[in-house]
C-alpha positions in Angstrom: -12.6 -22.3 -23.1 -15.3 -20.8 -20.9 -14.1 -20.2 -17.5 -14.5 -18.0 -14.4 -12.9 -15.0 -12.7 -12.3 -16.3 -9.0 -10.1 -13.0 -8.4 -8.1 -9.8 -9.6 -4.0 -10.4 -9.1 -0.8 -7.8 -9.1 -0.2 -7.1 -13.3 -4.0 -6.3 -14.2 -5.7 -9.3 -15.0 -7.9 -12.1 -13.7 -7.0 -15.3 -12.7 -9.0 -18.2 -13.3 -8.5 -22.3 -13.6 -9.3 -24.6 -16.6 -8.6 -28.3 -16.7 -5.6 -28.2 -13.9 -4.1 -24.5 -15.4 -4.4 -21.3 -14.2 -5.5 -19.0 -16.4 -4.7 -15.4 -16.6 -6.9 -12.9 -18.4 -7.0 -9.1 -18.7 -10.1 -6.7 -19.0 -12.2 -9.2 -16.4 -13.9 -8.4 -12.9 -14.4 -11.7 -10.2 -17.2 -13.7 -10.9 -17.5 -12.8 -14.5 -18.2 -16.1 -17.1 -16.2 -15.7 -20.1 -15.1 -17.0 -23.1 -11.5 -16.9 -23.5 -9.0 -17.5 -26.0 -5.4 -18.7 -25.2 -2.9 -16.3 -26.7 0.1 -18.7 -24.7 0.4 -21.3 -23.3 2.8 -22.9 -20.6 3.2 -26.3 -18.8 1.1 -24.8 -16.0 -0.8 -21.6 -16.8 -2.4 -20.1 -19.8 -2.2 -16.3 -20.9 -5.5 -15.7 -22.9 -8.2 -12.9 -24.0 -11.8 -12.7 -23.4 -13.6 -13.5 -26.5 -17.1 -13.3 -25.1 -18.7 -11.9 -21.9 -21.1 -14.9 -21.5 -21.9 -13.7 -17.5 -21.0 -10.0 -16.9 -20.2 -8.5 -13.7 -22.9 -6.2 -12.6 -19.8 -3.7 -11.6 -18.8 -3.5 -14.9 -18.4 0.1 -16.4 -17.9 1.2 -19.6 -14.7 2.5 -20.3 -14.1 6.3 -20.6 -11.1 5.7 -23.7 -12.4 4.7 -26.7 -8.5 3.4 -27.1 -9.4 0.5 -23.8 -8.2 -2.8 -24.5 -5.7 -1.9 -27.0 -3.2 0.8 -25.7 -1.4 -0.4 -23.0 -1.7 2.3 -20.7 -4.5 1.5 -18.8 -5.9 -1.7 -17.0 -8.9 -0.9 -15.1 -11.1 1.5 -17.0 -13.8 -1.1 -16.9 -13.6 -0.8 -13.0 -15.6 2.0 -11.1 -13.0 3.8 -9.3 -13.8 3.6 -6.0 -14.0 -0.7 -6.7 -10.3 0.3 -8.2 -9.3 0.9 -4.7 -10.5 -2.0 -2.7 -9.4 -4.8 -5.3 -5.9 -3.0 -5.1 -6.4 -2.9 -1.7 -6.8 -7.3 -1.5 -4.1 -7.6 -4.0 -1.8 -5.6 -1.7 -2.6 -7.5 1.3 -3.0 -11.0 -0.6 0.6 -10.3 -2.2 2.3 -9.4 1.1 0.9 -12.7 2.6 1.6 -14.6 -0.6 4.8 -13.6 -0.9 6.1 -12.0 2.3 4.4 -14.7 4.4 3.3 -11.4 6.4 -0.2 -11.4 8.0 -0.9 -8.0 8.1 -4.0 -7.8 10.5 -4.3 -3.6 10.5 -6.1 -1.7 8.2 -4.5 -0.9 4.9 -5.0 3.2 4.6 -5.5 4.3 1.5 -5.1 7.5 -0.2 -7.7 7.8 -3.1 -7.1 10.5 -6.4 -8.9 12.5 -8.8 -9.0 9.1 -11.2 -8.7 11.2 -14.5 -6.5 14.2 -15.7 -4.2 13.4 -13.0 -0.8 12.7 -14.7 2.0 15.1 -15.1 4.4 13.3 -17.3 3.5 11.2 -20.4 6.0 9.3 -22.5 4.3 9.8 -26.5 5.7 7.1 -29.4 6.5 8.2 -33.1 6.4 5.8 -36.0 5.7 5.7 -39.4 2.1 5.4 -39.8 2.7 1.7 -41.9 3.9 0.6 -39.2 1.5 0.7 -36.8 -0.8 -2.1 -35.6 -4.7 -1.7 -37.3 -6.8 -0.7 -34.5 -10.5 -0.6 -34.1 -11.6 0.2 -30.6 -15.3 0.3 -30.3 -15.5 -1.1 -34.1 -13.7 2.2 -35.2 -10.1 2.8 -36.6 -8.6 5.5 -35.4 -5.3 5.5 -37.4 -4.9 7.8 -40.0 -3.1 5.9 -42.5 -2.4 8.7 -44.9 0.2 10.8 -43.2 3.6 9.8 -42.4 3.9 9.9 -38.8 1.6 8.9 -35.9 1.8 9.1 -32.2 0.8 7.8 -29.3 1.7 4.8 -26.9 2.5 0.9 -27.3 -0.1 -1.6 -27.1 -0.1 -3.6 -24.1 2.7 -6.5 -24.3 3.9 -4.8 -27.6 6.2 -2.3 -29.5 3.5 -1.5 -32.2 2.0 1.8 -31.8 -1.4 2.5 -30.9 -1.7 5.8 -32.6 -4.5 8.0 -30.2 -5.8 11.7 -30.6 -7.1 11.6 -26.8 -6.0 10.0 -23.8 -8.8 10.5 -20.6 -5.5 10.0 -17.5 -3.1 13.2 -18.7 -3.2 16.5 -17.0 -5.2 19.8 -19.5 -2.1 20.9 -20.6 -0.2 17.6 -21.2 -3.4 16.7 -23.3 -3.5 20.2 -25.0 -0.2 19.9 -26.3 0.1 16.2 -27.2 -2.5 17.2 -29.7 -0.8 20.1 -31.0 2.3 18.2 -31.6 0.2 14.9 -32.6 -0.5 17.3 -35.7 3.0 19.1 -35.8 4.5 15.6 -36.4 2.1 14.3 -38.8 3.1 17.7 -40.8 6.5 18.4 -40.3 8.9 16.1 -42.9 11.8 17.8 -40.1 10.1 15.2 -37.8 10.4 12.3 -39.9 12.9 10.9 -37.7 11.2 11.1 -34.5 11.2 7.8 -31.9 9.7 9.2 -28.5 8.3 12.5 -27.0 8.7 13.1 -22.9 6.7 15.9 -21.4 6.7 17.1 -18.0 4.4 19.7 -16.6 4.4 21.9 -13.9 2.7 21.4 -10.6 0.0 24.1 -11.4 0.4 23.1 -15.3 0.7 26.2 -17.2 4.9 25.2 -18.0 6.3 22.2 -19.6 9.4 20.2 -20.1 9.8 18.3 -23.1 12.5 16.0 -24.4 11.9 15.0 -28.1 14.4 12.0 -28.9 15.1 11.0 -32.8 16.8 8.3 -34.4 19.0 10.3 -35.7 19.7 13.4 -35.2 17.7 16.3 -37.4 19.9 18.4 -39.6 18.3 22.0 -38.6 17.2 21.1 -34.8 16.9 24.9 -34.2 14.3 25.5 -36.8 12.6 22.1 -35.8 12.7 23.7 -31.9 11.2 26.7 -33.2 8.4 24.7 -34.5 7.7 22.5 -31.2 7.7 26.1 -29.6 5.0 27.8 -31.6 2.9 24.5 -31.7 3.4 24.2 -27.3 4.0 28.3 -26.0 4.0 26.3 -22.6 7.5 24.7 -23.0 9.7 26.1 -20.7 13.0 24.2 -21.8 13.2 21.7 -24.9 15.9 19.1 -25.2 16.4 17.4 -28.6 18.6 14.2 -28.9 19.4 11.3 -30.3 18.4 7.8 -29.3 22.1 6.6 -28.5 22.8 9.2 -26.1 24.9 10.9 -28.7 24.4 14.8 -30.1 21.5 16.8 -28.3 20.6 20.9 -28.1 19.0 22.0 -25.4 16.6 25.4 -25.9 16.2 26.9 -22.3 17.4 26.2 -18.5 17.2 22.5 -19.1 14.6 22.5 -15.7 12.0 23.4 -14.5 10.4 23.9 -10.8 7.9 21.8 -9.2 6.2 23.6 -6.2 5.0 20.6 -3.6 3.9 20.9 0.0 5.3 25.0 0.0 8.4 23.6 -1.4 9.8 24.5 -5.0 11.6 21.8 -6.6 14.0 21.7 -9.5 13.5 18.9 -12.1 15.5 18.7 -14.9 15.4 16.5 -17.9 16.7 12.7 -16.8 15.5 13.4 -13.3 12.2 11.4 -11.6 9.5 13.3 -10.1 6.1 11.5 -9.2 3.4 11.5 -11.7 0.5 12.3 -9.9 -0.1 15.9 -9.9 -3.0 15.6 -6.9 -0.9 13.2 -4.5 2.9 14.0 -4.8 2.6 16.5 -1.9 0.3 14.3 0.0 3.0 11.4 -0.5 5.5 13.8 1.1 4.0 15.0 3.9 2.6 11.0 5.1 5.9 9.7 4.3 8.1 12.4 7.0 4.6 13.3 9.2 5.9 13.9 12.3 9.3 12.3 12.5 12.1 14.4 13.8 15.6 13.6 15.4 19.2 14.4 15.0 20.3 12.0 11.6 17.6 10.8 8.6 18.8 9.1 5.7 16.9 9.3 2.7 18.1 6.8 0.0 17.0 6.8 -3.7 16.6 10.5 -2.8 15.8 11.5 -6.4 15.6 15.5 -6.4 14.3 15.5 -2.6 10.8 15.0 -2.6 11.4 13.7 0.8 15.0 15.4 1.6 13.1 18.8 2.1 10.6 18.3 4.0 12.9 16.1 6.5 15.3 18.9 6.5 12.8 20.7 8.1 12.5 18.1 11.0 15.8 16.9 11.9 18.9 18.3 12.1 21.1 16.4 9.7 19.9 14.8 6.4 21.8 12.6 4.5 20.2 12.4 1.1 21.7 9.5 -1.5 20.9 9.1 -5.4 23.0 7.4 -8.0 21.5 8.7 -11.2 24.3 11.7 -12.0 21.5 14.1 -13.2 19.0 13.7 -10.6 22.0 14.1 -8.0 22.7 17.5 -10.0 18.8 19.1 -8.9 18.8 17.2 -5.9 22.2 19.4 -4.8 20.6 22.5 -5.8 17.1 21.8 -3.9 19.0 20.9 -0.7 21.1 23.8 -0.8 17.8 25.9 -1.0 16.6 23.8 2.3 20.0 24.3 4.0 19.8 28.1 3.5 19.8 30.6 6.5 16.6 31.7 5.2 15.1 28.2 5.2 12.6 27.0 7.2 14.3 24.6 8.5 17.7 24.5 10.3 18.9 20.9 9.4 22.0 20.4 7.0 21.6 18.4 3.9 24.4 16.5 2.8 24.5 15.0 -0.7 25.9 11.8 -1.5 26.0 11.1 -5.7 26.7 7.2 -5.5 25.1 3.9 -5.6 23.0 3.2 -2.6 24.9 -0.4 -1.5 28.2 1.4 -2.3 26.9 4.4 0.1 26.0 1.9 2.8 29.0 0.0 3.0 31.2 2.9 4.3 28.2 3.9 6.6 29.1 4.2 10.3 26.6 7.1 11.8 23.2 5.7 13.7 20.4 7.8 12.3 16.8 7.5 13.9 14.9 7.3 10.3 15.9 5.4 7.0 13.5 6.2 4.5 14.1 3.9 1.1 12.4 4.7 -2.4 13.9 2.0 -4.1 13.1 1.2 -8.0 10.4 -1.2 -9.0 13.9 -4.0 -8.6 13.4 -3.1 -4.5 16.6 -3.5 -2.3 18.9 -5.4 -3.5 20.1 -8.3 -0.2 23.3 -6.6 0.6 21.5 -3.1 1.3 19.0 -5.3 4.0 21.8 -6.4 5.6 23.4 -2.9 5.7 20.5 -1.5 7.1 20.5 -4.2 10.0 24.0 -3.4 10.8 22.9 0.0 10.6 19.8 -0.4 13.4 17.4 2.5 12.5 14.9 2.8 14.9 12.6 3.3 12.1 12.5 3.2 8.1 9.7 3.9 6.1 9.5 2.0 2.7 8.3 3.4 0.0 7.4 1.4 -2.8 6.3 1.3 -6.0 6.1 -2.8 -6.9 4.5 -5.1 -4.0 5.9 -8.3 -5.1 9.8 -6.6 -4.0 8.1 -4.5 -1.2 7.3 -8.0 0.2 10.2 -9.7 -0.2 12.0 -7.4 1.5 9.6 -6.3 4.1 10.1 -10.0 5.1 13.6 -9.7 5.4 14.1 -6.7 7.1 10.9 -8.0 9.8 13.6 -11.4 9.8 16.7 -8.7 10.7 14.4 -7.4 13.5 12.2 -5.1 12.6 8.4 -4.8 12.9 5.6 -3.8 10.2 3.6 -0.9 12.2 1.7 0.6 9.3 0.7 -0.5 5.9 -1.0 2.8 3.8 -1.9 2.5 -0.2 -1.3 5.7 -2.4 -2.9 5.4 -6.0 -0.8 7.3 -8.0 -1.9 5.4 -11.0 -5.6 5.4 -11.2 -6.6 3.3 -14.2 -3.9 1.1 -14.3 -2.9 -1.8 -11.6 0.2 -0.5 -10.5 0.2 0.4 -6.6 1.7 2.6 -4.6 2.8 1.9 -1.0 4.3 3.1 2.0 4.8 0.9 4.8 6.7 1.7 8.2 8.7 -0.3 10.1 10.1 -0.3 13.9 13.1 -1.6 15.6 12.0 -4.1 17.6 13.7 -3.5 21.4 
């Protein structure tokens, strides 16, 4: 079918109409006339691919990975960066309306990045070479078929491999030492068992964190650590385990330290920390700015990007995660901020629990919510807490716009106003967005 691109929506591809369908296709830009190919087809829309460019966008770029198109990491290499911004900038807006039914007349701020090199955590794949999908990126293929392991990331909408030697978005050091184990793996018969590689790197990358998870467990995990250490000096502590949850060895502290805004934060293994290396500290300081008081709670605290720096502006913080091991750094960094010698004189007080379980036994009256809720947003009971609750203000910060409007609607519906809309683009490349959004108490 030859149709064409009337827009860019949330998930990375185009949308366009065909004979009473829409049409959804990735890899596009607006106003682009392609031929496209339907890859699935519903009663009333159609998934497809672009076959042909028959009318290219003169904005078109040429993509920086040679891997484009096939891995699934990235979405909008074929999009100069600083276009990047303003279609995510509609989509944001266009999604809040869509969805939200909020007409949002401000300005949407945003918060630009460097758009390559910028990520400190990768997740890396391991399978057996057969089984991964024959790729030819720019008419080359890139799999090297004779060794028995190969590494690398999904394809998009897939669990085959796209085996890679490069990838253009990672920080120096994650890159440096995905290629040193690329080859360690593809050597090593200890590694035969390999599923998934996590690394992690400090904020000024010279230390790493690394989990390397394997079907099942390897025999001599000491010698096979010993290995990972001489290809990757840089790793700081290594965790080996097995894909059930079952045995694992851990080789060092099992953390490492994150320095953000003047603040040094622990991060261990299963803990969440942003991604972007250039914007995690500028996330921190827009998100607390100049709020102060007497009581913040911070929910989905994680291991206190936010805690800390709110510590240092009110004079209680209530700080609330569920996941055990995250709860375990976030105790340790807020007893850092609550020290004598601390900048700040506010308490932190750690709750390790659910965040609607939290809220339901809630009786104090702070002056700031903020909420960093998964991509699944708050769930309805947790609105109608906080609306029992009456903050004066909460700051959302979210990481899916489809659940930040939804519940932006129903917290403006339990009487609060939208005050300011700002965009962060932690994800250069790809269409995920980034937002915070504040809200006030309407008197």
């Amino acid at each position: 079918m030859e149709i064409t691109i009337e827009k860019l929506v949330y998930g990375g591809e185009g949308l366009a109409h065909h004979e009473g369908s829409a049409v959804f296709v990735p890899f596009v830009l607006p106003a682009e006339r392609i031929a496209a190919a339907a890859v699935e087809q519903k009663k009333k829309f159609i998934r497809a691919r672009v076959e042909r460019l028959l009318e290219p966008s003169p904005d078109r770029a040429e993509p920086r990975c040679p891997y484009f198109g096939t891995c699934g990491g990235c979405d909008y290499q074929h999009i100069p960066y600083e276009a990047q911004l303003a279609y995510k900038t509609g989509i944001l807006r266009e999604t809040l309306r869509r969805l939200g039914r909020i007409e949002w007349p401000g300005e949407i701020s945003v918060r630009g990045s460097e758009p390559w090199g910028y990520r400190n955590r990768a997740q890396w794949k391991a399978r057996p070479a057969s089984e991964t999908a024959p790729l030819k990126p720019h008419g080359q293929d890139h799999r090297d078929t004779d060794k028995n392991l190969a590494l690398g990331y999904f394809r998009a909408n897939s669990t085959s491999l796209c085996a890679v030697d490069d990838c253009a978005i990672l920080s120096p050091l994650l890159l440096k030492s995905f290629q040193a184990l690329r080859k360690l793996v593809v050597e090593t018969p200890l590694a035969a068992k390999l599923r998934e590689i996590e690394a992690f790197a400090t904020a000024d990358d010279t230390k790493l964190l690394l989990t390397a998870t394997f079907a099942s467990f390897p025999a001599r995990a000491a010698e096979l650590a010993e290995l990972f250490r001489q290809a990757v000096p840089e790793i700081d502590s290594l965790l080996i385990q097995h894909s059930t949850g079952g045995p694992m060895n851990l080789y060092g502290p099992g953390f490492i330290f994150y320095e953000a805004g003047g603040r040094s934060y622990r991060v261990g293994h299963f803990s969440f920390f942003q991604v972007n290396r250039f914007l995690a500290d500028r996330l921190s300081r827009e998100v607390v700015q100049e709020e102060e008081g007497s009581l913040a709670l911070d929910l989905f605290a994680g291991v206190g990007l936010f805690t800390l720096p709110l510590a240092e502006r009110f004079q209680k913080v209530i700080a609330v995660e569920s996941n055990p091991a995250a709860a375990r750094d976030l105790e340790v960094n807020a007893a850092s901020a609550s020290a004598p010698a601390a900048r700040g004189n506010g308490a932190v007080e750690v709750h390790a629990k659910d965040v609607e379980r939290f809220l339901e036994r809630f009786k104090g009256k702070p002056e700031l919510v903020v909420v960093d809720p998964p991509r699944a947003g708050l769930q309805p009971e947790m609105v109608a807490h906080l609306a029992r609750i009456a903050p004066a203000r909460i700051t959302y910060v979210s990481c899916d716009p489809p659940t930040l409007a939804r519940d932006l609607a129903a917290l403006i519906k339990s009487g609060y106003e939208l005050q300011e809309v700002r965009l962060f683009d932690l994800f250069p490349q790809t269409f995920h967005i980034e937002t915070v959004a504040r809200l006030r108490r309407r008197s």
